[in-house]
N, C-alpha and C positions, 0 to 999 in steps of 0.2 A: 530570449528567456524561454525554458522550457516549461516553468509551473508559477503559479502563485496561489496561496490558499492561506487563508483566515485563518488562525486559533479556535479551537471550540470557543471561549470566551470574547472572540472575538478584539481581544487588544495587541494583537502581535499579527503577523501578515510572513511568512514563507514564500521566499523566492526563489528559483532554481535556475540553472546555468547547466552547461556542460562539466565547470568548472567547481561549484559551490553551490551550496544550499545558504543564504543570507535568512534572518529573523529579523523582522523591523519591528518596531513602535507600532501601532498603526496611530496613533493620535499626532505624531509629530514627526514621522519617519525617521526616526533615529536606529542607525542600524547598532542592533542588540547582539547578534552573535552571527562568525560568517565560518561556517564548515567548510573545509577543505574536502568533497568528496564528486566523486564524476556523476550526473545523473544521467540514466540513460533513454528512459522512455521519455516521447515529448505529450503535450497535451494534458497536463494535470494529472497523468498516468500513473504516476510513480514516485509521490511525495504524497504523503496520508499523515495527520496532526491523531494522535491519540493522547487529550489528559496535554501534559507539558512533555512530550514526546513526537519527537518526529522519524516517519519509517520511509526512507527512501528507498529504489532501487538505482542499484551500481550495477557493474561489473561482475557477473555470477553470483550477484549476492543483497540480499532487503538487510539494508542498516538500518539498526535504529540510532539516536540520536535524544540527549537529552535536550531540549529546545533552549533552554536557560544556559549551559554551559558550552554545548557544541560538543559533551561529550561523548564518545561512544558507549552503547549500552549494551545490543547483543548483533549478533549478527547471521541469519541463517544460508546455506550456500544455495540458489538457486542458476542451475548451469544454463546457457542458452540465452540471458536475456537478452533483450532486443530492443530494438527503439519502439517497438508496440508493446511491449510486457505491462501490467498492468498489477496492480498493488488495490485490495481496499479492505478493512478493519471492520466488523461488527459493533456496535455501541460497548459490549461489555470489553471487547479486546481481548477477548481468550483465546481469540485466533486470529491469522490471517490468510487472504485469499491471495494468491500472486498466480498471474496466468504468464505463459510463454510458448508463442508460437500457437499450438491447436490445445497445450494441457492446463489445467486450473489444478492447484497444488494446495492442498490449504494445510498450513504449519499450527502447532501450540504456542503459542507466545512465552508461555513459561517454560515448558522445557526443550523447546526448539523441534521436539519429533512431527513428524509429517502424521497427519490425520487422513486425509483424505486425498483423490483424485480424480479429476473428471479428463476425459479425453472426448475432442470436436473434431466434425468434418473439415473445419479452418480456423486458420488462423483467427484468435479472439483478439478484440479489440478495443473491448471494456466489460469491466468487472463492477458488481454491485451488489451491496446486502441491501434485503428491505429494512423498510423503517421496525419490522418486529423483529428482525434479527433472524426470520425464522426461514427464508428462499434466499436464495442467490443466482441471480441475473448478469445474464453473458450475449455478448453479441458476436459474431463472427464478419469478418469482411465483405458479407452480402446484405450484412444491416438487420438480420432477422435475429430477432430475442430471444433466448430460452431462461427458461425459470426451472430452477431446482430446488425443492426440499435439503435445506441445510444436512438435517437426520438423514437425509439419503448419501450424503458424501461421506460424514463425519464415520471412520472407524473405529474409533477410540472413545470411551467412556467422558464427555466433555457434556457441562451443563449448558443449555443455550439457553440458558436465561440468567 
């Protein structure tokens, strides 16, 4: 298994495979819907729950995923991903964060165009917004933190709250 992660409401439970992305129950483990898609990053990396929405990374590409049907919703191209690539969503969802290899790329959720870019000294190896939605927190393969001013990445006119 590469991922499992809760529902925000916590009644469904995400599993991930090389193979699929499963949705269970969580109250009686009945599986609920089973996606046909490859995931690639390991470690809870690269499967993120937003609302009844799930945003994997595959194959040059963050899928999203309606959680209830398994069907597909939008899709943006990110080239290079890797078994480290990392995926993570802000509370509102008006964006999202996808790293690969040393750059953090952060996309619109609604109309798919790239907002921002961050480039590191190495390879990152987990991505995170704070709880106000307002820094973004990256680590690189020597374990050392950085924190970024969301407003400092964002180049496009996007509300963060």
């Amino acid at each position: 298994m590469r991922a499992a992660k809760y529902s925000p409401t916590g009644d469904r439970i995400a599993t991930a495979t090389l193979e699929s992305v499963r949705v269970w129950d969580s109250n009686d483990c009945r599986l609920l819907v089973d996606i046909d898609v490859t995931v690639i990053p390991c470690f809870n990396a690269g499967l993120v729950w937003f609302n009844n929405h799930l945003f994997v990374v595959t194959h040059n590409a963050i899928k999203q995923f309606d959680a209830a049907t398994g069907s597909p919703v939008a899709e943006w191209p990110v080239p290079n991903s890797n078994g480290f690539s990392c995926i993570s969503l802000p509370k509102h969802g008006k964006f999202i964060a996808h790293s690969t290899k040393s750059t953090i790329t952060l996309w619109d959720t609604s109309t798919h165009s790239q907002l921002g870019l961050i480039q590191h000294p190495q390879d990152i190896r987990s991505i995170a917004f704070s709880p106000d939605d307002q820094s973004l927190a990256f680590s690189g393969k020597d374990g050392k933190i950085s924190i970024i001013p969301v407003s400092r990445i964002i180049v496009s006119v996007v509300p963060l709250d």
